[in-house]
N, C-alpha and C positions, 0 to 999 in steps of 0.2 A: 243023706247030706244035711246036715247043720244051719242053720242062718247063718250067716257070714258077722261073725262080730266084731266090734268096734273098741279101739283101746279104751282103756279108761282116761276121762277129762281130767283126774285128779296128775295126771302122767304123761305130759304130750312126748316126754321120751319112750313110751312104751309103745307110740304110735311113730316111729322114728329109727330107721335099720342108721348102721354108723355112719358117718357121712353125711348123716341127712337125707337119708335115699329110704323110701315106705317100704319098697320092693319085696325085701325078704318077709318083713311084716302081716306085708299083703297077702303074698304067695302064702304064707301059713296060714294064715284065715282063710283064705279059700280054699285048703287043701285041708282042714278041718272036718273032721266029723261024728256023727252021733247024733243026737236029740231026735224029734219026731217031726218035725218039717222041711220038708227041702228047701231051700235056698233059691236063690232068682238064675235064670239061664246065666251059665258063666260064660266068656268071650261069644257074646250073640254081637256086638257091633261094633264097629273100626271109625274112623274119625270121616269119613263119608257121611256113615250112618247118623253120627251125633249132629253132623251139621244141617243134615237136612232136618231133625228133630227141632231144633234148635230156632234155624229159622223160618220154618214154614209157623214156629206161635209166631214169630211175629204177623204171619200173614201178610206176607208183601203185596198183593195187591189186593187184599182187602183196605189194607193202606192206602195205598194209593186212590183206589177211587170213592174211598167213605171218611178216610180222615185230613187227607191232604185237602182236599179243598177248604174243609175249615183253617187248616194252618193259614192257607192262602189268602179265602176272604177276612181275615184277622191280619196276619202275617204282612200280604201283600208280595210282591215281589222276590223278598229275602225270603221265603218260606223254605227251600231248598238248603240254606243252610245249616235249619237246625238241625237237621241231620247228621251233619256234619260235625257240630259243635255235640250233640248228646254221643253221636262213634265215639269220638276224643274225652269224653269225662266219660264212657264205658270202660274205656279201651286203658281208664287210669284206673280203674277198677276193679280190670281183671286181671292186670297185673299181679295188682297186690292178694289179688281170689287164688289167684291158680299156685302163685309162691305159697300159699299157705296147705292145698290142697298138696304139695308134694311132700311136706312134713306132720301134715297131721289126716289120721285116717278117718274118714267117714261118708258112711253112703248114704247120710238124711239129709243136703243140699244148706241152704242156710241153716237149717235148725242145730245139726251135728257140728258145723264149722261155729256157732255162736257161742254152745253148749261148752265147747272144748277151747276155746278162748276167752270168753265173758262170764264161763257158770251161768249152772242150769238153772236159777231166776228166771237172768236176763233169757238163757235159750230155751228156756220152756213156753216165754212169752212170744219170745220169736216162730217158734216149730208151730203155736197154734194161727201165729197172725200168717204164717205160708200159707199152712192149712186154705184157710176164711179168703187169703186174698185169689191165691189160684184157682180155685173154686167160685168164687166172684167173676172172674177174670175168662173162666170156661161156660158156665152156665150162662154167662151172660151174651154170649153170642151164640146162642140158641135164637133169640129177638133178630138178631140179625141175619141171622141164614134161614129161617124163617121166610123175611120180606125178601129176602135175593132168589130164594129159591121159588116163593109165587111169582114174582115176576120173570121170572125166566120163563117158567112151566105156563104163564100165561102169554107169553113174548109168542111161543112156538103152537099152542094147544088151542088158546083162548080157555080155555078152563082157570078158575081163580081158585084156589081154596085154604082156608085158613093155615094162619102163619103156624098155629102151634103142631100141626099134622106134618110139616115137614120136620119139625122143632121134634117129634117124638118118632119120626122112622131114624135122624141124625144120630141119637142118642143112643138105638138099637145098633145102630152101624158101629159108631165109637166104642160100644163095651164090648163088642163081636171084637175088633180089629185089638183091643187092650187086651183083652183074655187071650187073644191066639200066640200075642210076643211083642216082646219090643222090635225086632226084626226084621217080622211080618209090615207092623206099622212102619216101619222106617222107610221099605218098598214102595208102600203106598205114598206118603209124604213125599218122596223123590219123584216119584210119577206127577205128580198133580204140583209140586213146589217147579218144577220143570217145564211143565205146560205152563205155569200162571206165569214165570219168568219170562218163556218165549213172547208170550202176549204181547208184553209192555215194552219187550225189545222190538218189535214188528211195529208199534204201535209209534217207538222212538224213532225209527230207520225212516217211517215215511215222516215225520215229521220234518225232520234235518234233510233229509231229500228233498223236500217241495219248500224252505225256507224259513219254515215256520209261517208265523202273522206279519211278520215285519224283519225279517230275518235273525240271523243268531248273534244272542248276546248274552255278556257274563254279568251283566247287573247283578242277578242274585246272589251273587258273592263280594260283591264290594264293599269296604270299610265302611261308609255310611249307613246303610242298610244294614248290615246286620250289629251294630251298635246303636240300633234306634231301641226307642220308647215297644214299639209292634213285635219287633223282634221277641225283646222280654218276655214279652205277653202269651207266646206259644210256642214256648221253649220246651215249655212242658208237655207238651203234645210229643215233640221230638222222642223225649225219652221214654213216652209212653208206646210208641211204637216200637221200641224193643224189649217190649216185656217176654220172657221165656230165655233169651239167649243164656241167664244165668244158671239154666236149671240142670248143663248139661255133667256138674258133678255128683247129680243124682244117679246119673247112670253109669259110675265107676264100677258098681258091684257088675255090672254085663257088658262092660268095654273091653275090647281087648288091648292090653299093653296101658292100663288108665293114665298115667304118670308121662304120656305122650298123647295120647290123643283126646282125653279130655282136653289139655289148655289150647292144642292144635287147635279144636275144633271149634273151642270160645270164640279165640283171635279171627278165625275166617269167618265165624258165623259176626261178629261186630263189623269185622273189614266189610263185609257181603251188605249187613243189611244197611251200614252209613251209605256205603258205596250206590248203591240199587236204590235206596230210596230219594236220594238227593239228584239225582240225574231223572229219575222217572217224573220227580214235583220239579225239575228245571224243563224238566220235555215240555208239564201242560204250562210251565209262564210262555216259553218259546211259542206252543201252538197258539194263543190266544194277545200273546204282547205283554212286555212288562207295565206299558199304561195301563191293558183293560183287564187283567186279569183280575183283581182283586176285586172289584165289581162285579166282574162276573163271577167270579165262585161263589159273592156274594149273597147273589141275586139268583144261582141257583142251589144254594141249601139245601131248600127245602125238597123237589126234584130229587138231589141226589147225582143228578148225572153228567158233572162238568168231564169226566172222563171217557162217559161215554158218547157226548159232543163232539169232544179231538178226537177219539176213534171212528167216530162215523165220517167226520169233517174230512181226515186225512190217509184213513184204511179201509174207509167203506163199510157198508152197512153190515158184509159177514165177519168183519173186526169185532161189532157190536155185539151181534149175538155171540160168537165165543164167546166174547167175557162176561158175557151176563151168565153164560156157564160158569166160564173160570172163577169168579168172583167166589160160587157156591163153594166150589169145591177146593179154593182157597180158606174159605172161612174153616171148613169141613177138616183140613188138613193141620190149622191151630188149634181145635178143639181136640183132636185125638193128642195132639201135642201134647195142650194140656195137662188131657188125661191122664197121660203117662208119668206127667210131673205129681200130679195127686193123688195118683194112686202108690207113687212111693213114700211120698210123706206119711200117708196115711199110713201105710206097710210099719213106716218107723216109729209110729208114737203108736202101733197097736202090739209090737214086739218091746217095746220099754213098758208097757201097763197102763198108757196112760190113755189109748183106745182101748175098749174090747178084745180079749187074747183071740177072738174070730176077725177079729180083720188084720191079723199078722198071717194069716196061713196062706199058701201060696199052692200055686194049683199044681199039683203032681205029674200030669198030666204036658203041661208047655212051662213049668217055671215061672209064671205071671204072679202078678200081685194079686187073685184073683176075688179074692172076698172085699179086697179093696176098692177094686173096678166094679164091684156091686153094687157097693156104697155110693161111691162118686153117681152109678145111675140113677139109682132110687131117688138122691138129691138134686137130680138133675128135672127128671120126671115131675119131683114133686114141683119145685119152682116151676116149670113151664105147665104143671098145670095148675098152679094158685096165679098164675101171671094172666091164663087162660080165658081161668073162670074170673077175674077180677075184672076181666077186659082191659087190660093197662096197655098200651102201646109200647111195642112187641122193639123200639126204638128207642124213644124218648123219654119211655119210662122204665122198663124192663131191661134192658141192657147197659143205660145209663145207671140206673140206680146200684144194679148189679157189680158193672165194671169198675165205678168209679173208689170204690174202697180197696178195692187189687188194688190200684195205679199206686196211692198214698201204702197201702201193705209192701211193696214191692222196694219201693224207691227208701224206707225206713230200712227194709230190709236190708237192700245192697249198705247205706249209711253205717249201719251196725256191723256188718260183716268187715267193710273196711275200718272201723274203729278194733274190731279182733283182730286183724292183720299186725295193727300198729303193738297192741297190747302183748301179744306172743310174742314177736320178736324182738320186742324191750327185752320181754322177760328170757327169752331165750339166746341173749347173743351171743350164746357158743356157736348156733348156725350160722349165723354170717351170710344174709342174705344177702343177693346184689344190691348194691349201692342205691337201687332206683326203686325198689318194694318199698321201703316204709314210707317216705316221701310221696310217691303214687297212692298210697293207701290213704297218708293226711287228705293230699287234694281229692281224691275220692270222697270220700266224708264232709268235706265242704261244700264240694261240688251235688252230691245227695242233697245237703239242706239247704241251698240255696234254690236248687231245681224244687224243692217240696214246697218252698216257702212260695217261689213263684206261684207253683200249681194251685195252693190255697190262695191266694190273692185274686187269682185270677180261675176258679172253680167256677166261675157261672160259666165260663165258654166249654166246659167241658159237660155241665149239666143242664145249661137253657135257662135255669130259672134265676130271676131276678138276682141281685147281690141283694145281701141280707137276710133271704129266704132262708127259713129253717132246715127244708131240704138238705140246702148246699151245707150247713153245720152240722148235719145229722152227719154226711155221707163221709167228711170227716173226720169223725171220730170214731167212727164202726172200728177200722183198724186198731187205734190203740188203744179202744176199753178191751177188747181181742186180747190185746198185747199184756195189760195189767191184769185182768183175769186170768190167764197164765201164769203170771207170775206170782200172783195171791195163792193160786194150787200151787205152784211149788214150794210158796215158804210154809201151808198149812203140810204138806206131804214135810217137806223138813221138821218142822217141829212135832208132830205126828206120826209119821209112817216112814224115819228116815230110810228104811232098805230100799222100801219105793222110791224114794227122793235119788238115792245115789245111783237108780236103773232111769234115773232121765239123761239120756247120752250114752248108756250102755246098756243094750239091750240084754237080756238074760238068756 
């Protein structure tokens, strides 16, 4: 079996059965064959499968008990509705993703969709700033499941022992479950996305039960509050809590029926994760009072445990220990998420030349990305043991430094894709797309730079360190020198090595 190939960018009709419908398209490339590598499991997952992928990166109750309270002690009150407001500028944005994924073919997630809209410049910049930011974005909560996992192991054992020992069995677990299948992992991720959901629903049952602090009320939603000054300021948070949900057109090459349960699976996983996290941050204003909450989330930061307070407060102390489980094995279940998103990118820039032709090969064995899932480790490894030996705080400085170049990689990203949305169907108005795709795809792209613009304005809440701090101006620009250094190899491969140049978006 063949790699599954992708039309040419110079052609989006050649990616395009009549009608506007991929279908026959597809069907041939996948029914393709010859060359010396097998190709990825074909129908391994249904739109079950992609959702539970999808949203367990966001990590819903890693959310919940590690990010939301900063929203809060920032935020205050309205903290629950940025949730709300980042679903609705996603939910404009996938729109305009998934109209596009049904006319034009590609299984390298933004890189393939930018490549084939914007030219392979702009999408060679793109395919590497995926690369840098989901890899940012996974490694970096290694730091974090780390500290979750000594403190559990010590909650139960009293035994303590360093963060980077849990940080290096996680890493052996993630390549084990990447190499076995997408499948496999999707199992898993349902199991533990399941438990961690029941949690905070047991957790919200008693709360609404006994009253809350001062009984139930919809402050957090009201006009005033969330068109305040505070509001602003941790908007960006909101969207940063749904990082992964766009990744699930990576996994078209192993969906079954893609051109249904890809955008199926976007739309539920957006509705799921606005939905579940704006009622779980309305649960703790409720347990605590819309006066004192902000104070108090404030005033426990550092702690870490305004969550596990209302849990203990209102479900008892074996509430507590569960989640000091679940939390682990929530973090546990984003990280393999990840995985799966980087190990296809990887797959895609090492079958176009622009990786090593060793990290395109695919395991004979299960159909996995597998020399890519290698990769991903070794780099995984390496950081948590320079993090290690550095002694850099496994929190504050390790997963912040880490994560916070994802968040700006991510948020450019989605911006650019919705800017290709707009640009194809200019260019293409024989399709005729619904009346509400190009329009959705503008307000997408505003709505990206407006959110990014906030984020940098307000980058110290995300990294601690003072404003003005060089830090915070480093962590910013990681991404787009990413972005220009890709694009500088593309034009020197153009004017150079153009065969190479014209296999950026089509694999050979």
């Amino acid at each position: 079996m063949a790699f599954t190939k992708e039309a040419p960018a110079t052609s989006p009709a050649a990616a395009t059965a009549p009608g506007g419908s991929p279908s026959s398209s597809e069907a041939a490339r996948r029914n393709q064959q010859g060359g010396h590598q097998p190709g990825l499991k074909r129908d391994a997952i249904g739109t079950r499968d992609i959702v539970f992928m999808l949203v367990s990166a966001a990590a819903p109750l890693t959310i919940v008990v590690g990010i939301a309270p900063l929203a809060l002690a920032v935020g205050g009150v309205g903290a629950p509705a940025i949730y709300v407001v980042a679903a609705l500028g996603l939910g404009l944005f996938a729109l305009g993703f998934m109209a596009l994924t049904r006319h034009v073919l590609s299984y390298s997630g933004f890189y393939g969709y930018i490549v084939k809209t914007l030219g392979r410049v702009v999408g060679l910049g793109s395919g590497l700033t995926a690369w840098l930011s989901y890899n940012g974005l996974q490694i970096g909560l290694y730091g974090l499941l780390g500290i979750q996992a000594n403190l559990c192991v010590k909650s139960f054992t009293g035994v303590e022992l360093p963060w980077w020992l849990y940080a290096v069995a996680a890493v052996g677990a993630v390549w084990f479950l990447g190499w076995r299948g997408i499948d496999v992992g999707a199992r898993v991720v349902a199991i533990l996305l399941t438990l961690e959901t029941a949690i905070v629903v047991i957790v919200a049952v008693a709360v609404l039960a006994q009253g809350g602090a001062h009984g139930i009320g919809f402050e957090s939603f009201s006009p005033h509050v969330v068109f305040s000054p505070a509001f602003a300021a941790v908007l960006g948070l909101g969207f940063s809590a749904f990082m992964g949900f766009e990744s699930g057109a990576l996994y078209r090459e192993e969906a079954r029926n893609p051109d249904r349960t890809v955008p199926r699976a976007t739309y539920i996983s957006i509705a799921f994760i606005g939905a579940f996290y704006a009622f779980a941050v309305w649960i703790i204003v409720q347990a605590f009072g819309p006066a004192a909450i902000q104070d108090f989330a404030a005033g426990h930061l550092d702690a870490g445990d305004t969550a596990y307070v209302m849990a203990g407060q209102f479900a008892g102390p074996w509430c507590v220990q569960a989640m000091s489980v679940l939390i682990v094995t929530s973090i546990f279940a984003a990280q393999l998420s990840f995985h799966n998103t980087i190990n296809r990118y990887t797959l895609s820039l090492g079958r176009e030349g622009i990786f090593p032709a060793w990290t395109a090969k695919v395991s004979p064995r299960f159909f996995t990305p597998s020399n890519a899932g290698t990769l991903q480790t070794v780099l995984s490894l390496a950081f948590v043991g320079a993090a290690a030996a550095l002694q850099l705080d496994p929190f504050t400085q390790f997963l912040i430094w880490m994560n916070t170049p994802g968040v700006f990689g991510v948020l450019a990203l989605q911006g650019l894709t919705s800017v290709g949305v707009v640009v194809f169907f200019v260019r293409r108005r024989d399709l005729r797309p619904a009346w509400h795709v190009v329009p959705s795809a503008i307000a997408a792209a505003l709505v990206m730079a407006a959110v990014s613009g906030l984020t940098i304005a307000n980058i110290n809440l995300l990294t601690g360190a003072p404003v003005g701090d060089p830090l915070n101006t480093v962590l910013i620009v990681v991404a787009p020198a990413v972005f220009v250094g890709g694009a500088v190899v593309a034009l020197r491969l153009r004017r150079r090595r153009p065969l190479a140049y014209a296999r950026i978006g089509n694999p050979a």
